[in-house]
N, C-alpha and C positions, 0 to 999 in steps of 0.2 A: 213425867219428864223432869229431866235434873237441868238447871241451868244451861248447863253444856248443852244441853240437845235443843235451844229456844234459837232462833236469827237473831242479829245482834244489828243493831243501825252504821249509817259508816259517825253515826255521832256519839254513838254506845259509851267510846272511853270518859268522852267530854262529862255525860251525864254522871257516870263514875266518881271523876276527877270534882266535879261540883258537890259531890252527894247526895244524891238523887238516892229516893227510893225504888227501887229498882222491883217490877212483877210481871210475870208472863201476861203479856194480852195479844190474840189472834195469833199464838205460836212464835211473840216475838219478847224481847223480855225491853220494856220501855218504862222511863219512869212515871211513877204515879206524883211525886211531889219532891221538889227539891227544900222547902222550907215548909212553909203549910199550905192546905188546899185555898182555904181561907185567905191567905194574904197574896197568892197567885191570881185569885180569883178576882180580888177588888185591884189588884197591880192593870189588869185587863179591863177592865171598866172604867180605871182612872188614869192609867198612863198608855203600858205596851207592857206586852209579854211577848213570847218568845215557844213556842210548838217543834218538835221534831216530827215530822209527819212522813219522815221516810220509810217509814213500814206500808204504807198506802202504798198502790199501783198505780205503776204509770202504762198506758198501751198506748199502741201509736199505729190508726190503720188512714193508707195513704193509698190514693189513684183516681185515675179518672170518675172508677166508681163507687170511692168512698161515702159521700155526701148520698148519694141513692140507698146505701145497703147499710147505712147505719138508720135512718131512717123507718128501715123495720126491724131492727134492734133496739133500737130506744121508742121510750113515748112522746116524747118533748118531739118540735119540730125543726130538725136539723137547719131547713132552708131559711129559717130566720138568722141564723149565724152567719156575720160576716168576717171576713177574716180577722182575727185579733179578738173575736168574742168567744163565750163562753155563757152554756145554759146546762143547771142543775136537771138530769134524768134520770129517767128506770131502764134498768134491764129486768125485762119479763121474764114467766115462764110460761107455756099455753094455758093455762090455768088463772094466768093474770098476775099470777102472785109476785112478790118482788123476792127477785136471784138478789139486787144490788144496786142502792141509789149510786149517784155516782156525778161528777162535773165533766162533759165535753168540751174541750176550747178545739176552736179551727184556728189550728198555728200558720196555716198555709192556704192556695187555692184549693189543692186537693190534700191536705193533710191533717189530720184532729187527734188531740193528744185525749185520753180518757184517764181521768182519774179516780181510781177507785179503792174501794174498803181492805184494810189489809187483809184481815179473815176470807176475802172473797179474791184475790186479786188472783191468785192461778188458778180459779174454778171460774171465775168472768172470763178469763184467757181461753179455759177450753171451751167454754160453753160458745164462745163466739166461734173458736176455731172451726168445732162441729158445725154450726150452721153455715160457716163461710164454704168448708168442703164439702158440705151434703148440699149446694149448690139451692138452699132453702132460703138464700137472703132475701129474694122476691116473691116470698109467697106462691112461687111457682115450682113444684117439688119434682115434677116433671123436667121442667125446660133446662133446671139446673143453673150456672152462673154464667153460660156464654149468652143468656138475656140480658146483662150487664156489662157495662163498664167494669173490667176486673178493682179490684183493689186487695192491697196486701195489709197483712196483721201483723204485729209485730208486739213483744215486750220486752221493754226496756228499763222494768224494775230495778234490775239487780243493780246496772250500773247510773241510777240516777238514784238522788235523797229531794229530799224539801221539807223546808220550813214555815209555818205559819206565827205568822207578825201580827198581831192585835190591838188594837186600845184606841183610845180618841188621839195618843202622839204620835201616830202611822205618818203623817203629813211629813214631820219634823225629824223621823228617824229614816226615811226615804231620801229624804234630801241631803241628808248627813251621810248615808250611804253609796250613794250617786250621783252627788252633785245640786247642788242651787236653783241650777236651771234646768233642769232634767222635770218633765211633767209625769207625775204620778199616774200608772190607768186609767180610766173610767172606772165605775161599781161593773162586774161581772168581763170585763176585757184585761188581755193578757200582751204582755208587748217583754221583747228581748231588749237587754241594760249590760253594756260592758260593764264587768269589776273587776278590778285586781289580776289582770290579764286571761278572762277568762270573760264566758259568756254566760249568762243567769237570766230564767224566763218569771218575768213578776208577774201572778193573776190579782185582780183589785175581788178579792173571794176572802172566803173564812165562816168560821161554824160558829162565832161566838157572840153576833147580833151588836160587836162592836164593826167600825170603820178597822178595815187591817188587807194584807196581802197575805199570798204563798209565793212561795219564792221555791222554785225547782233548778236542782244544778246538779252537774254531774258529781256521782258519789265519790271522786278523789279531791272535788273541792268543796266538801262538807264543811269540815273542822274551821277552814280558814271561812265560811264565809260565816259562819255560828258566832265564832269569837271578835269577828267582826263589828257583825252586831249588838254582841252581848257591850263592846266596847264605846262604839258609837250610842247605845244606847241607854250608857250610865248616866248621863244627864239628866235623862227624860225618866228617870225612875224605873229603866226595864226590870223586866223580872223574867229567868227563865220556867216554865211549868210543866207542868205534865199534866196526865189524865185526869185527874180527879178534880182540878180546874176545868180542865177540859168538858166534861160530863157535868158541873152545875152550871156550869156560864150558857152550855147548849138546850138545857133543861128549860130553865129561865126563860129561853126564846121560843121553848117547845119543838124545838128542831130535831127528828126522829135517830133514833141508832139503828142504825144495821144490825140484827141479830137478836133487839130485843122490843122495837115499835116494829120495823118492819121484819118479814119474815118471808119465806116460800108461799105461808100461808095463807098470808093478807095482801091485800090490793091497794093501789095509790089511792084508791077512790075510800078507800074505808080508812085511809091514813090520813084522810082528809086533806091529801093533796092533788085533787086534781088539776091543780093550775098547770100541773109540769106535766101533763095529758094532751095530749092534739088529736082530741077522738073525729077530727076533720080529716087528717091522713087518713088515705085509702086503705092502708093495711098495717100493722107493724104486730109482732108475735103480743097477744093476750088481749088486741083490741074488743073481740067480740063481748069478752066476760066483761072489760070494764064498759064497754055500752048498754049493757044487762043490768051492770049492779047500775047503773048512771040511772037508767030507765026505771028499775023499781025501787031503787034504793036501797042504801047497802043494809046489812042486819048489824050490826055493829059497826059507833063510830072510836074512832080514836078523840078523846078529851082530854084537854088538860086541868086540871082540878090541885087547890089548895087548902092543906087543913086549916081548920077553925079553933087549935087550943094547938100549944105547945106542947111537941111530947118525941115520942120516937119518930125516927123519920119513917116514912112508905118505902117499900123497898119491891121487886117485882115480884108480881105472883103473887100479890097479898091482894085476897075478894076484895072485890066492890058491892058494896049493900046497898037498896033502899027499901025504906019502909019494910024490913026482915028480909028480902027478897033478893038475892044474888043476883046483880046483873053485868057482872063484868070482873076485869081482873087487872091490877096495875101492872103493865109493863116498865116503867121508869119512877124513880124515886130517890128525891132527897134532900136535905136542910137547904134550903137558899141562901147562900151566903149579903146576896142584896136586899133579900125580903126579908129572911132571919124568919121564916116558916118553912114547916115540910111542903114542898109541892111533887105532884107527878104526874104522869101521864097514863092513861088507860085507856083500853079498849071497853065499852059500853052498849050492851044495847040501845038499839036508836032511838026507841020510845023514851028511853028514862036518860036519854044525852044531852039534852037541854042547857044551857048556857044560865046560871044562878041555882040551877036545882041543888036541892041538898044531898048528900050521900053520903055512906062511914063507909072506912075503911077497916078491915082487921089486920091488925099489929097482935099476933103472937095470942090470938083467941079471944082479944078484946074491939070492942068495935069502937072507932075514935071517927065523929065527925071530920064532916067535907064538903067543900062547895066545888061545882065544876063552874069552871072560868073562863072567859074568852081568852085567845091565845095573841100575843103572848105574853105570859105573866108576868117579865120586868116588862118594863116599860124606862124611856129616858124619863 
């Protein structure tokens, strides 16, 4: 594909005009670094930084029987959301595997915004579609959807963007942006904030294991509410970033990627997140496989593990060894700009996944020590 043919954000120019490194990811062309990764990366851990996250999806399904039929869509448990919250989910396949992690907020009584991976956001759209009209949201293939409270689907990608706000001076750049007395979120709740004659929905969310928001707004009021920011937030040391902060700061946390921890092919339970699982719901699509793998135990975990010498970083798809013995394979990899070591993540047989065990990795036919570590590997 030649530039021309990538989607472009409604803050595309902005990243330009900054100069920003500009490369195709998920068929979108978004920056990877405006200055360096490195000084983006500790910008976020020591003041704010600043995400364009409008390539993500937004869907929005709304009605009486929304909260029921998402419910066997997701594995998380819808019914603990109360209006104004928001909890991190899966969307399955029958298989177990993960189509798409993704954040839920119940913006309304009957209405929840979904937010999801941009690589996935019109194949989450069909796949929910198909089951919403193959009348399969209740696990009743027969009865079809007149068993339910209807609810409708809807995306609304195209004409919304968002921004992800980061760092320990979120407090101080919130206030600045909305006023003194204006109370910031809760952690995981989302609440609507007049700006600048317009309307912007703040989640108290973010991938980067700092304190920080996303901030969603319709895409004609992008630019102004970006430079907004960037403006309000020259005091506090902001910094605008891109991916490649984006990708060590989430690492760090061991916070999984779409596309390369998780997959079609692996299950929350092997990704070591079962927390975001309610194998107590009566039914939701991939339950059975993950009360299978729950009961015998999965055959490979996901670990996060850090080298023990200085050298090239792990990168994905390089073996995991012990004792000569191949048991795994790095799915993420990279220099830690906080730790100033290679760390990454992999999947592992469960025998040899152990928490201080040793392991080497191979870098390019050489094998370089490694300890697998409890997660997660910054720490404050």
């Amino acid at each position: 594909m030649t530039h021309g043919e990538y989607s472009k954000t409604p803050l595309y120019s902005e990243h330009v005009r900054l100069g920003a490194k500009m490369v195709p990811f998920a068929g979108w062309l978004m920056p990877v670094q405006y200055t360096s990764i490195i000084e983006e990366h500790q910008a976020v851990r020591n003041d704010v930084g600043i995400f364009d996250i409008s390539h993500m999806g937004q869907l929005i399904v709304e009605g009486a029987g929304a909260r029921e039929w998402l419910n066997v869509m997701l594995t998380n448990n819808i019914n603990k959301l109360g209006v104004g919250m928001g909890q991190y989910t899966f969307l399955l396949n029958e298989r177990g595997g993960v189509i798409d992690d993704l954040i839920v907020y119940r913006i309304g009584e009957q209405k929840f915004l979904l937010v999801v991976n941009a690589a996935r956001r019109d194949k989450d759209f069909a796949w929910l579609q198909n089951h919403h009209k193959e009348g399969r949201s209740l696990d009743r293939p027969s009865s079809g959807l007149e068993t339910a409270a209807p609810c409708e689907l809807m995306n609304r990608s195209k004409d919304f963007g968002g921004v992800a706000i980061q760092g320990p001076r979120i407090a101080d750049l919130f206030h600045a942006l909305f006023g003194k007395d204006i109370t910031l979120p809760p952690r995981n709740c989302i609440a609507n904030f007049p700006f600048d004659g317009t309307t912007v929905s703040v989640a108290r969310t973010g991938y980067t294991g700092e304190d920080g928001i996303e901030v969603f707004f319709c895409a004609t009021d992008g630019v102004k509410f970006w430079n907004a920011v960037l403006e309000k937030g020259k005091p506090l040391g902001i910094k605008p970033c891109g991916l490649g902060a984006r990708d060590t700061l989430r690492l760090e946390m061991c916070y999984p990627l779409n596309g390369s921890d998780l997959s079609p092919e692996r299950n929350p339970i092997e990704a070591g997140l079962g927390f975001f699982v309610d194998l107590n719901k009566s039914t939701f699509i991939g339950r059975d496989v993950l009360l299978k793998t729950t009961e015998i135990g999965p055959r490979e975990k996901l670990v996060s593990f850090r080298m023990k010498e200085k050298g090239p970083p792990p990168r994905p798809h390089y073996a995991v060894f012990q004792n000569s013995e191949r048991v795994g394979e790095v799915t993420s990899g990279t220099i830690s700009p906080s730790l100033n070591w290679g760390i990454g993540l992999a999947y592992v047989s469960s025998a040899h996944a152990k928490i201080g065990a040793d392991i080497d990795i191979e870098i390019r036919g050489q094998k370089f020590p490694a300890t697998i570590e409890k997660k997660p590997l910054y720490k404050k």
